[in-house]
N, CA, C, O and CB atoms as a CASP TS submission, in Angstrom:
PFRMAT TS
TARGET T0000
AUTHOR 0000-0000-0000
METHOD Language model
MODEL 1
PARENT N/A
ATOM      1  N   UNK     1      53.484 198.260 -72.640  1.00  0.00           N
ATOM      2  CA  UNK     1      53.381 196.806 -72.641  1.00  0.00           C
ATOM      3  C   UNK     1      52.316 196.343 -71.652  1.00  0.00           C
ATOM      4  O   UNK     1      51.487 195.572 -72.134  1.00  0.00           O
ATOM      5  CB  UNK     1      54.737 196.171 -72.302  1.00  0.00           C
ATOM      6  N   UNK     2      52.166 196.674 -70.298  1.00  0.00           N
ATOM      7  CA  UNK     2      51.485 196.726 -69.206  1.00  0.00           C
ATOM      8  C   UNK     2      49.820 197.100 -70.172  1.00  0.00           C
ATOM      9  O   UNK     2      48.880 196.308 -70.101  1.00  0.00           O
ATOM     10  CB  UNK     2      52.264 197.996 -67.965  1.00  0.00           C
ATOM     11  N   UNK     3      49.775 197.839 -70.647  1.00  0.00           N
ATOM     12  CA  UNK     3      48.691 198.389 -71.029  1.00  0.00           C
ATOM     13  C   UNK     3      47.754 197.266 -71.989  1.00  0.00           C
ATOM     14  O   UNK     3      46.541 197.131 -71.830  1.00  0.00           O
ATOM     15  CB  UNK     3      49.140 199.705 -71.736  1.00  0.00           C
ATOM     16  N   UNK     4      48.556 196.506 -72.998  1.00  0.00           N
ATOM     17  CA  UNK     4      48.709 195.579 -74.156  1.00  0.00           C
ATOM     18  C   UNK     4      47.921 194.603 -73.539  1.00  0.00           C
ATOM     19  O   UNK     4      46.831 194.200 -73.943  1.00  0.00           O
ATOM     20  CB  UNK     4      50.214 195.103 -74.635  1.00  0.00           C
ATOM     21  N   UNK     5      48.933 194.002 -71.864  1.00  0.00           N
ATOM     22  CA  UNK     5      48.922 192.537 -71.908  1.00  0.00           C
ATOM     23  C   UNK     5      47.398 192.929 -71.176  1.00  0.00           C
ATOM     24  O   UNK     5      46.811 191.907 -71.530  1.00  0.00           O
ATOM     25  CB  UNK     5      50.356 191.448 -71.025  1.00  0.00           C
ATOM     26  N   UNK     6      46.414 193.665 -70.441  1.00  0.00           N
ATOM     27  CA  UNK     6      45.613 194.019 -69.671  1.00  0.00           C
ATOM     28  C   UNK     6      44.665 194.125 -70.299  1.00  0.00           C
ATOM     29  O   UNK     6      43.564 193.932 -69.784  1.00  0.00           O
ATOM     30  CB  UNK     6      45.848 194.880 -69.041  1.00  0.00           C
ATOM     31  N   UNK     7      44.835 194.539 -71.882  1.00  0.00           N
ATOM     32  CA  UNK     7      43.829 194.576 -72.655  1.00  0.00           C
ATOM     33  C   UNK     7      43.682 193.572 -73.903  1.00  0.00           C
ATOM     34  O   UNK     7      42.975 193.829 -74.878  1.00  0.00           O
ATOM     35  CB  UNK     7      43.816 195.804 -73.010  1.00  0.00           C
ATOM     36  N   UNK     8      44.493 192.312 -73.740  1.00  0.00           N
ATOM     37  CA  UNK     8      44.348 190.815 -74.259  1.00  0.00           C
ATOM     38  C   UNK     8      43.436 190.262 -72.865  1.00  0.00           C
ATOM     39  O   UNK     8      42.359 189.677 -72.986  1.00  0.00           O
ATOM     40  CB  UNK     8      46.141 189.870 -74.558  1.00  0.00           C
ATOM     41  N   UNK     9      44.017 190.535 -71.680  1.00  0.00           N
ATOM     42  CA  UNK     9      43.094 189.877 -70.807  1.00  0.00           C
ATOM     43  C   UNK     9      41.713 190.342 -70.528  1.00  0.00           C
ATOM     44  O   UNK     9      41.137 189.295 -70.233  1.00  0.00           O
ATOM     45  CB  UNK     9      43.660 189.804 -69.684  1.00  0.00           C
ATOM     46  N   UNK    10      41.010 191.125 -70.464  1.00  0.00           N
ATOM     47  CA  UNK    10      40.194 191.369 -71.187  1.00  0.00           C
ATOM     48  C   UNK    10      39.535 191.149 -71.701  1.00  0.00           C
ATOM     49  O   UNK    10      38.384 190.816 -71.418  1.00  0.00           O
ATOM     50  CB  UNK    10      40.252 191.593 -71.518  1.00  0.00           C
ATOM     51  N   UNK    11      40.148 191.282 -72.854  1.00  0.00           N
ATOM     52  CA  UNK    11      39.370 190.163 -74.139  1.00  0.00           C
ATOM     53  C   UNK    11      38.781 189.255 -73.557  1.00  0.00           C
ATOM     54  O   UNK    11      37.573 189.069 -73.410  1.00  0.00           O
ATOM     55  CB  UNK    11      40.305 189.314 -75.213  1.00  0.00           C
ATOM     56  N   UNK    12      40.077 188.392 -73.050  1.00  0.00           N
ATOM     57  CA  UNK    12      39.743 186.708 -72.968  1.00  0.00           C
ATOM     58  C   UNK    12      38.382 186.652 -72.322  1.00  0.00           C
ATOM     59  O   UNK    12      37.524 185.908 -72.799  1.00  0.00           O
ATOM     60  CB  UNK    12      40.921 185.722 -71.945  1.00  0.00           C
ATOM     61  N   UNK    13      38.097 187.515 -71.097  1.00  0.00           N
ATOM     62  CA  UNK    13      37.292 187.405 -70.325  1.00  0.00           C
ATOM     63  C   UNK    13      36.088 186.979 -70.762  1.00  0.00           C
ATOM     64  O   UNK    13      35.367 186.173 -70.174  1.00  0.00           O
ATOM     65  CB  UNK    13      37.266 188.319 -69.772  1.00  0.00           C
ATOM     66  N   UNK    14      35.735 187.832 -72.395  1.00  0.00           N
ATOM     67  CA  UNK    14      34.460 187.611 -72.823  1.00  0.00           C
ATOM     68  C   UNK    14      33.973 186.143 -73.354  1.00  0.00           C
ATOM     69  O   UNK    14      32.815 185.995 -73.745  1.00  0.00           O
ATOM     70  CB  UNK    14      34.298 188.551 -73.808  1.00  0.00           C
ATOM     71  N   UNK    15      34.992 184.972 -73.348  1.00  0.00           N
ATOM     72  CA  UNK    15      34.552 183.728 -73.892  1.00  0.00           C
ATOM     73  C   UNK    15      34.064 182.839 -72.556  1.00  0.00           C
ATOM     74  O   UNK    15      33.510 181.758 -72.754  1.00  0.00           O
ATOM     75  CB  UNK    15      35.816 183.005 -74.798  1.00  0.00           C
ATOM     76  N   UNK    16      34.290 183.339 -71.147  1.00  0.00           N
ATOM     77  CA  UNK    16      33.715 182.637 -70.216  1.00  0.00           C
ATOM     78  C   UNK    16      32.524 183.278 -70.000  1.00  0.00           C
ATOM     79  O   UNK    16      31.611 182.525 -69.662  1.00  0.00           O
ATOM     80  CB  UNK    16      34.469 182.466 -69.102  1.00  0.00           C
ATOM     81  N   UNK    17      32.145 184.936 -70.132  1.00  0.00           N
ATOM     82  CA  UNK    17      31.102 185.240 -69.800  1.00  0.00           C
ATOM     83  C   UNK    17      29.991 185.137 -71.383  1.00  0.00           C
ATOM     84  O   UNK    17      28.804 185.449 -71.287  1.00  0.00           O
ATOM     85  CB  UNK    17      31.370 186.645 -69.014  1.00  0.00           C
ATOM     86  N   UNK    18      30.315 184.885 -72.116  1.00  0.00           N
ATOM     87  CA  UNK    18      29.605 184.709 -73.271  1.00  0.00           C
ATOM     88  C   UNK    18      29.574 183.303 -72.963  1.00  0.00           C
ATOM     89  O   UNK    18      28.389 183.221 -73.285  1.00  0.00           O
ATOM     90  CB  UNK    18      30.196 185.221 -74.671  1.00  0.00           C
ATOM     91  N   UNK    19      29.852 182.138 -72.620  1.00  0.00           N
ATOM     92  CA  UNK    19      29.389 180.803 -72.516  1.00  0.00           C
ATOM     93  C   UNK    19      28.387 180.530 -71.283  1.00  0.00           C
ATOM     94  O   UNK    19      27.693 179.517 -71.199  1.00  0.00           O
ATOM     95  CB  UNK    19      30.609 179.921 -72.417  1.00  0.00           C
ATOM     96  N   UNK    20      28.410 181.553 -70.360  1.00  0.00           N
ATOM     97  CA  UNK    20      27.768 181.511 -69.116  1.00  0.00           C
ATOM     98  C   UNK    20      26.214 182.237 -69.370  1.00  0.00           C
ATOM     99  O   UNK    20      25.251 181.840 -68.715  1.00  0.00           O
ATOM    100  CB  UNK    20      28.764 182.316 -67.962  1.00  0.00           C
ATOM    101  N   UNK    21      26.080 183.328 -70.376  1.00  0.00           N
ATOM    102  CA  UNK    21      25.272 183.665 -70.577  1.00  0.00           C
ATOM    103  C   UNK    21      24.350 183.077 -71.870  1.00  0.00           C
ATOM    104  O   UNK    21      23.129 183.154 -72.005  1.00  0.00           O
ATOM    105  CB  UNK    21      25.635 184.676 -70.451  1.00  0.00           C
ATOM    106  N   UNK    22      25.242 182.528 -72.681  1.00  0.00           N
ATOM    107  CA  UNK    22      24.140 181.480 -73.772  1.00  0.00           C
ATOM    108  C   UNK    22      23.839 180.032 -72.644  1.00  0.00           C
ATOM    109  O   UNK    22      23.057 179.247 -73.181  1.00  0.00           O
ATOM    110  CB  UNK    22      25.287 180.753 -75.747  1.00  0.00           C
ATOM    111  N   UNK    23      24.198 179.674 -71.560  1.00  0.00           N
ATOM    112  CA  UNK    23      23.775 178.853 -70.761  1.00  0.00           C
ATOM    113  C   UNK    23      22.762 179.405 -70.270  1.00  0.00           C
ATOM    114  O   UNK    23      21.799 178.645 -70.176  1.00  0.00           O
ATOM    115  CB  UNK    23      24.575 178.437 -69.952  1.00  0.00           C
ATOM    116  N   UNK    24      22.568 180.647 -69.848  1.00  0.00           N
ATOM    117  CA  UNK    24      21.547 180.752 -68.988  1.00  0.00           C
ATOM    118  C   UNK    24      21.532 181.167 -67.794  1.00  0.00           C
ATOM    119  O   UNK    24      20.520 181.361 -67.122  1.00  0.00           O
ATOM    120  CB  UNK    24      21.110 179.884 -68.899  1.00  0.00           C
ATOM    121  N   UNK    25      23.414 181.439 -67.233  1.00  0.00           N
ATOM    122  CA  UNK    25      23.176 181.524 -66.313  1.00  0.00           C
ATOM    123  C   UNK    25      24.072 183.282 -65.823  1.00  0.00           C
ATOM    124  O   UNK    25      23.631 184.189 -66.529  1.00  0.00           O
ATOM    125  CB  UNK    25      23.475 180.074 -65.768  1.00  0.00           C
ATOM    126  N   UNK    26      25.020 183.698 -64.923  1.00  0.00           N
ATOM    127  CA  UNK    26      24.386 185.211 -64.377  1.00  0.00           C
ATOM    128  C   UNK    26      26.328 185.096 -64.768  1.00  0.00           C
ATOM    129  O   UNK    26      27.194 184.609 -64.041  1.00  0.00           O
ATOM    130  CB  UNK    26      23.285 185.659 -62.185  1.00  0.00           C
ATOM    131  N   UNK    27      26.506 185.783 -66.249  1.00  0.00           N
ATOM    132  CA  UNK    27      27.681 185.861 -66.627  1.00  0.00           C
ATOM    133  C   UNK    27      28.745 186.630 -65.386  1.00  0.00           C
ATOM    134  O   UNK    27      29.848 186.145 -65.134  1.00  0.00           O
ATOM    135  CB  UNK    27      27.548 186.575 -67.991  1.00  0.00           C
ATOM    136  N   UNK    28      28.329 187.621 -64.829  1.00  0.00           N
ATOM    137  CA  UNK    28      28.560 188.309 -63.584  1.00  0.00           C
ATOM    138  C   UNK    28      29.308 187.955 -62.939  1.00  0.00           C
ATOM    139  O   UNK    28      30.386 188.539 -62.837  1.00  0.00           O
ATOM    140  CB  UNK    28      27.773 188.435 -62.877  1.00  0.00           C
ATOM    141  N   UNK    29      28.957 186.678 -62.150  1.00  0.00           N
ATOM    142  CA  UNK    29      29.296 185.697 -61.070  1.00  0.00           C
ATOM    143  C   UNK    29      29.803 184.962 -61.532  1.00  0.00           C
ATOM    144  O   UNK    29      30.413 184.268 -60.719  1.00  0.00           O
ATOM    145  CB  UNK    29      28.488 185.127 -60.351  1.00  0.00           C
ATOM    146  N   UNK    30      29.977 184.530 -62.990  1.00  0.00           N
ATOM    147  CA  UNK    30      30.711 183.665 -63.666  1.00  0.00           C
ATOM    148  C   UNK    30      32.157 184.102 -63.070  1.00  0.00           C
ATOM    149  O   UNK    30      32.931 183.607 -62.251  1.00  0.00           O
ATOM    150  CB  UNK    30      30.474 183.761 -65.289  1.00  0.00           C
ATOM    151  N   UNK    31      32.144 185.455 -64.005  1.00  0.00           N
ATOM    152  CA  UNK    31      33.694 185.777 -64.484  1.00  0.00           C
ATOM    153  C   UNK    31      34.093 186.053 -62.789  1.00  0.00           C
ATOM    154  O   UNK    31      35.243 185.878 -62.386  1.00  0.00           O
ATOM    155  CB  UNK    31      33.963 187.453 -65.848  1.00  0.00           C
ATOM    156  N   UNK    32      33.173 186.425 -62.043  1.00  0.00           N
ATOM    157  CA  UNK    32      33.911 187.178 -60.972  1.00  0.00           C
ATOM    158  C   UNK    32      34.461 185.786 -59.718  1.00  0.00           C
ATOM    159  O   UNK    32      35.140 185.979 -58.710  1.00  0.00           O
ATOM    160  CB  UNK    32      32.613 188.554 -60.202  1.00  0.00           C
ATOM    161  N   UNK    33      33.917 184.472 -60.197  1.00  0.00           N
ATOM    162  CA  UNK    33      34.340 183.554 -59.522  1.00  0.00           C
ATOM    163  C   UNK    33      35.293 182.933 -60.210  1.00  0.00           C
ATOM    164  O   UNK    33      36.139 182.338 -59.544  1.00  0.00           O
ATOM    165  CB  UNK    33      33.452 182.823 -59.123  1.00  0.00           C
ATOM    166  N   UNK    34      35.384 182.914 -61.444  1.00  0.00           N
ATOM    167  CA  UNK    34      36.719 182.838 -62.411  1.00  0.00           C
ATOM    168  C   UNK    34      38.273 183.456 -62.269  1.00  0.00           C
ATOM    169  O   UNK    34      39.331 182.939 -62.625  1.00  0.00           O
ATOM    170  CB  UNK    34      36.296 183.446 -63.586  1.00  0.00           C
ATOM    171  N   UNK    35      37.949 185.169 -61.413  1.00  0.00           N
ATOM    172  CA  UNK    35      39.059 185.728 -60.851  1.00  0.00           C
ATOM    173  C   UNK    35      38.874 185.425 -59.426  1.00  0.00           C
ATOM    174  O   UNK    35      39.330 186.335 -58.733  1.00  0.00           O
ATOM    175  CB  UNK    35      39.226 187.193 -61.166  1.00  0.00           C
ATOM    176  N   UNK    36      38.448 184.626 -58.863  1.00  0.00           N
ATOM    177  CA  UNK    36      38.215 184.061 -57.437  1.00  0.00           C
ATOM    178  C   UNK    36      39.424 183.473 -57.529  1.00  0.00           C
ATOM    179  O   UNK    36      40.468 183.941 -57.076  1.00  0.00           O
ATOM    180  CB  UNK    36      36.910 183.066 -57.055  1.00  0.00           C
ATOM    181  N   UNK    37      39.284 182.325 -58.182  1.00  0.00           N
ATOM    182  CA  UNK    37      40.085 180.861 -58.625  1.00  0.00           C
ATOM    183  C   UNK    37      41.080 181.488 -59.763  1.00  0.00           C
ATOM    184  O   UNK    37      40.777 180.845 -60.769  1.00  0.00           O
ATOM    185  CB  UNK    37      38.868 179.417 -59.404  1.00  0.00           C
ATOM    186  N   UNK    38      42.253 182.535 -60.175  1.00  0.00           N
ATOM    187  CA  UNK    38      43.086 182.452 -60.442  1.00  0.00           C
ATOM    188  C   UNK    38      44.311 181.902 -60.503  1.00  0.00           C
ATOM    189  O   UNK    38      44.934 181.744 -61.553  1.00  0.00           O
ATOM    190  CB  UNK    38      42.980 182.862 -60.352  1.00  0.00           C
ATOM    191  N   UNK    39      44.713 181.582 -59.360  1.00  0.00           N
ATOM    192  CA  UNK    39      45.522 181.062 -59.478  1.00  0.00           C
ATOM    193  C   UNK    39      45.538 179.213 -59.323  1.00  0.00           C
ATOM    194  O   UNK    39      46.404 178.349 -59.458  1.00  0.00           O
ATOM    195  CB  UNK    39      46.148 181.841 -58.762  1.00  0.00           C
ATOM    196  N   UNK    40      44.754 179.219 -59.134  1.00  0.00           N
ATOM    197  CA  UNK    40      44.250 177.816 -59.556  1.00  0.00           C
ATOM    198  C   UNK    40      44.859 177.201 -60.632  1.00  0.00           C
ATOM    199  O   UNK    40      45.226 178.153 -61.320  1.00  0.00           O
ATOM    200  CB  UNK    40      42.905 177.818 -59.892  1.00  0.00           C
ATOM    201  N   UNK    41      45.188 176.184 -61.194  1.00  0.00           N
ATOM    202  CA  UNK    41      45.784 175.719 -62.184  1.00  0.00           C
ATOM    203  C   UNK    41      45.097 175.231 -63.676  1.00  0.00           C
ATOM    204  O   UNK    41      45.573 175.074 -64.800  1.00  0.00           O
ATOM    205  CB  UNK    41      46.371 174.805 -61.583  1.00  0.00           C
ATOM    206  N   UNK    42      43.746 175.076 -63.100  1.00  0.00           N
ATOM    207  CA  UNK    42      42.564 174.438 -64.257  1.00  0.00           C
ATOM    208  C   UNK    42      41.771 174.792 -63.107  1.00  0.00           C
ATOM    209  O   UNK    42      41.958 174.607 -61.904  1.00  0.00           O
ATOM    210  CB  UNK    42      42.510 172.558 -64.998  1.00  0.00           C
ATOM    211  N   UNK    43      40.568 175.506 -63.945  1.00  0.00           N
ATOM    212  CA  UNK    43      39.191 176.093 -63.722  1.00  0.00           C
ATOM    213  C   UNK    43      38.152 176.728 -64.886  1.00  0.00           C
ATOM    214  O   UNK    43      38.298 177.620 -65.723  1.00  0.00           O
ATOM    215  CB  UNK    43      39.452 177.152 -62.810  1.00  0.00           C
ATOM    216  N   UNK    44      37.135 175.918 -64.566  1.00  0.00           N
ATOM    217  CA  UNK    44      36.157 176.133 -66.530  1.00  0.00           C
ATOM    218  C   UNK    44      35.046 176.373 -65.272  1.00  0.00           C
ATOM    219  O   UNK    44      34.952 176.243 -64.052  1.00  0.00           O
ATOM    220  CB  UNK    44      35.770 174.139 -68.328  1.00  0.00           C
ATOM    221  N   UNK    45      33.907 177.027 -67.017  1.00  0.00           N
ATOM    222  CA  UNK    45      32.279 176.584 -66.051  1.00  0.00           C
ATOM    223  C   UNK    45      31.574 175.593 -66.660  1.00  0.00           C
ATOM    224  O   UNK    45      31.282 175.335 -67.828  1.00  0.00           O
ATOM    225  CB  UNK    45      31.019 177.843 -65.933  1.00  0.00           C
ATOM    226  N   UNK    46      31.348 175.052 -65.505  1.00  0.00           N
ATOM    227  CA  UNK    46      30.199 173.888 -65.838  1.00  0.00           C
ATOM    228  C   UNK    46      28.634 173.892 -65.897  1.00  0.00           C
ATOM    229  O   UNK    46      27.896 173.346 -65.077  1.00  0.00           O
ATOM    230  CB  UNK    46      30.351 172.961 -64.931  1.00  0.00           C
ATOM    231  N   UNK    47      28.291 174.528 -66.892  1.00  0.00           N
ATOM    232  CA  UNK    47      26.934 174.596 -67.205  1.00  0.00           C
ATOM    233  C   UNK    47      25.942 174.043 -66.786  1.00  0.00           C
ATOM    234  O   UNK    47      24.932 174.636 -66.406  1.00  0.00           O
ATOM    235  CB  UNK    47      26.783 174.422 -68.086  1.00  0.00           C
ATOM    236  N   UNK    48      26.161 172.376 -66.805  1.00  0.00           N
ATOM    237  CA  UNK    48      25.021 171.699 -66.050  1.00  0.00           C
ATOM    238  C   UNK    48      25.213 171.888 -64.449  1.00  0.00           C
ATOM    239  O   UNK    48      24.129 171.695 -63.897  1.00  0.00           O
ATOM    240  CB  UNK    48      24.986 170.064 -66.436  1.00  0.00           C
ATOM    241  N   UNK    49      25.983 172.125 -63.758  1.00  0.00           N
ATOM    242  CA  UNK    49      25.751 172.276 -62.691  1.00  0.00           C
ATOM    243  C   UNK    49      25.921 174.258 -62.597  1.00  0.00           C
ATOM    244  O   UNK    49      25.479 174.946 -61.676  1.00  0.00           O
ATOM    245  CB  UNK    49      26.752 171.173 -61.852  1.00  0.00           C
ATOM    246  N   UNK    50      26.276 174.501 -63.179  1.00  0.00           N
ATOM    247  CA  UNK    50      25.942 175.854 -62.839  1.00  0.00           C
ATOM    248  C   UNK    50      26.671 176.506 -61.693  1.00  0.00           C
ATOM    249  O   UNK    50      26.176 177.054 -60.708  1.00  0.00           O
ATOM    250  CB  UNK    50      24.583 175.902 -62.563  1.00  0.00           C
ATOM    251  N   UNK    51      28.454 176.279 -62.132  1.00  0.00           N
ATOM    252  CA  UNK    51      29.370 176.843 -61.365  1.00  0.00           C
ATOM    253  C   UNK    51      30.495 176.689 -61.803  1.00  0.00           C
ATOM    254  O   UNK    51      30.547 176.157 -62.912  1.00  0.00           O
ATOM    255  CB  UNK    51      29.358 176.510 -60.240  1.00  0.00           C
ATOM    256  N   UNK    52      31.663 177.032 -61.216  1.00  0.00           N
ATOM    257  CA  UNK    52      33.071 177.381 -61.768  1.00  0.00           C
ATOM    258  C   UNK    52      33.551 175.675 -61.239  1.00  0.00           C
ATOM    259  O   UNK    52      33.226 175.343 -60.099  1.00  0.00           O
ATOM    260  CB  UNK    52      34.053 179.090 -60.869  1.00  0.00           C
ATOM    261  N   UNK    53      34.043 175.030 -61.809  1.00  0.00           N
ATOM    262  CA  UNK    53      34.651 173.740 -61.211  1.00  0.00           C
ATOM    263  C   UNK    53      36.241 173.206 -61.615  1.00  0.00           C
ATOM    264  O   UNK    53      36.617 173.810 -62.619  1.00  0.00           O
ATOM    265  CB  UNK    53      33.646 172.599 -61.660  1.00  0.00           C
ATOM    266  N   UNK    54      37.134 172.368 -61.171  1.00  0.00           N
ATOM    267  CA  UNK    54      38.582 171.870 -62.073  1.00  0.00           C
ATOM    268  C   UNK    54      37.593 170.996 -62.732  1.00  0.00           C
ATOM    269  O   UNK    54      36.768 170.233 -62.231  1.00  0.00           O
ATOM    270  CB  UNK    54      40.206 170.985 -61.204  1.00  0.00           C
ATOM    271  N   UNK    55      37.910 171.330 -64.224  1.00  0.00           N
ATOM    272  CA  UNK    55      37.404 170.238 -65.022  1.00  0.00           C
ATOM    273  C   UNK    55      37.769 168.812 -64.972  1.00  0.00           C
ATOM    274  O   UNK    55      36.812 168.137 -65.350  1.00  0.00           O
ATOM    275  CB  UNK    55      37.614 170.544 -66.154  1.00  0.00           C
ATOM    276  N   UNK    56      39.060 167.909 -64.564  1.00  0.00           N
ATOM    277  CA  UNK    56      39.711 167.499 -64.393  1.00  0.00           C
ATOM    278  C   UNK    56      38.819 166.184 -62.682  1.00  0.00           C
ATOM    279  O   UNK    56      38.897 164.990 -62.393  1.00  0.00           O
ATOM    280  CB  UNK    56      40.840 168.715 -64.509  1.00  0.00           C
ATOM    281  N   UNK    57      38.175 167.300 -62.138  1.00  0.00           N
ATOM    282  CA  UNK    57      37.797 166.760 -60.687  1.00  0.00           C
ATOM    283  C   UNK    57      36.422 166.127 -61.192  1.00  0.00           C
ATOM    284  O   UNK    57      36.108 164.964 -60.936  1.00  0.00           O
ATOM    285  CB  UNK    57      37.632 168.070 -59.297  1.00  0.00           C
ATOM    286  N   UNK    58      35.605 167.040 -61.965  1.00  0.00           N
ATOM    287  CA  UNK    58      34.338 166.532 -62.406  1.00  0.00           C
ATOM    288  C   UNK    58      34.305 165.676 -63.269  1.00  0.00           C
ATOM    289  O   UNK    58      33.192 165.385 -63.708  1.00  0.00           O
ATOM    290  CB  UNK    58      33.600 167.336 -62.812  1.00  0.00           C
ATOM    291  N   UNK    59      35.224 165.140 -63.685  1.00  0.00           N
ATOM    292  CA  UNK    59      35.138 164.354 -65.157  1.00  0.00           C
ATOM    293  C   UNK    59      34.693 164.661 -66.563  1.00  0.00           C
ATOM    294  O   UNK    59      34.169 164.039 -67.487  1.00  0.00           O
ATOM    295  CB  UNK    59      34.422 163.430 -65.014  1.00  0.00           C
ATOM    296  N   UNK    60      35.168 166.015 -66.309  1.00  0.00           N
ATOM    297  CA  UNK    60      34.720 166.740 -67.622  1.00  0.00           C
ATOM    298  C   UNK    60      35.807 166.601 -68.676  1.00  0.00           C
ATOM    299  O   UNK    60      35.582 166.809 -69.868  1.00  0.00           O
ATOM    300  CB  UNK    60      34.429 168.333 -67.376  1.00  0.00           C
ATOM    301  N   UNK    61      36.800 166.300 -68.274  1.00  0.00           N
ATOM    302  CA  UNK    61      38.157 166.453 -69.012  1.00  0.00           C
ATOM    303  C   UNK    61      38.447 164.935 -69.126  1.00  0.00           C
ATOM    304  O   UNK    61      37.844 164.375 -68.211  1.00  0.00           O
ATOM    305  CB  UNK    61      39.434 167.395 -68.143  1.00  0.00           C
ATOM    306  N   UNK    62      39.023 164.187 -69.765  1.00  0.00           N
ATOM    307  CA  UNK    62      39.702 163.151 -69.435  1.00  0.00           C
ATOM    308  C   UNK    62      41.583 163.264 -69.463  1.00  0.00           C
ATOM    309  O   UNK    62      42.128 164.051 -70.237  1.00  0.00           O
ATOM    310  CB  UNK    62      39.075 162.128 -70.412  1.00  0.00           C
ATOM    311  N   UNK    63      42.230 162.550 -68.710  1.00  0.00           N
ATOM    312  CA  UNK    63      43.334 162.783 -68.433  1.00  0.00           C
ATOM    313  C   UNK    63      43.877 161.499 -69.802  1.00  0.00           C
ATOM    314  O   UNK    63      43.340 160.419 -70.049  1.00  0.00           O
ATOM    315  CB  UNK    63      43.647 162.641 -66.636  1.00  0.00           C
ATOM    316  N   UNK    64      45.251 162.214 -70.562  1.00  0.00           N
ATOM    317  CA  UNK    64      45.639 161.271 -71.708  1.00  0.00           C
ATOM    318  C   UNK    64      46.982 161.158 -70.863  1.00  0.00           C
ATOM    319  O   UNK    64      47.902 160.442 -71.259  1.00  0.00           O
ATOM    320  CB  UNK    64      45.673 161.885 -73.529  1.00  0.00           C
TER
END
């Protein structure tokens, strides 16, 4: 099971570093500041500024 859930996460990994790298910017440092901010509650990347941010703080999100 351990093995399963490690290799869904994984996966996931590749849709932040595949959005970081059709941006332009160093998928690398993406993901590895992405497991920085785990436990964080909300954390995306923000392309135009070119870093990990709460979407929520930047006004990227709107709150319903």
């Amino acid at each position: 099971e351990s093995f399963c859930v490690r290799a869904f996460a994984e996966a996931l990994e590749i849709i932040p570093a595949t959005l970081a790298e059709n941006a332009g910017l160093n998928p690398i440092q993406i993901v590895s500041e992405l497991r920085l901010r785990h436990g964080e509650k909300y954390a995306g990347v923000n392309v135009r500024k070119e870093n990990v941010m709460q979407p929520l703080q930047g006004e990227v999100a709107s709150r319903f």
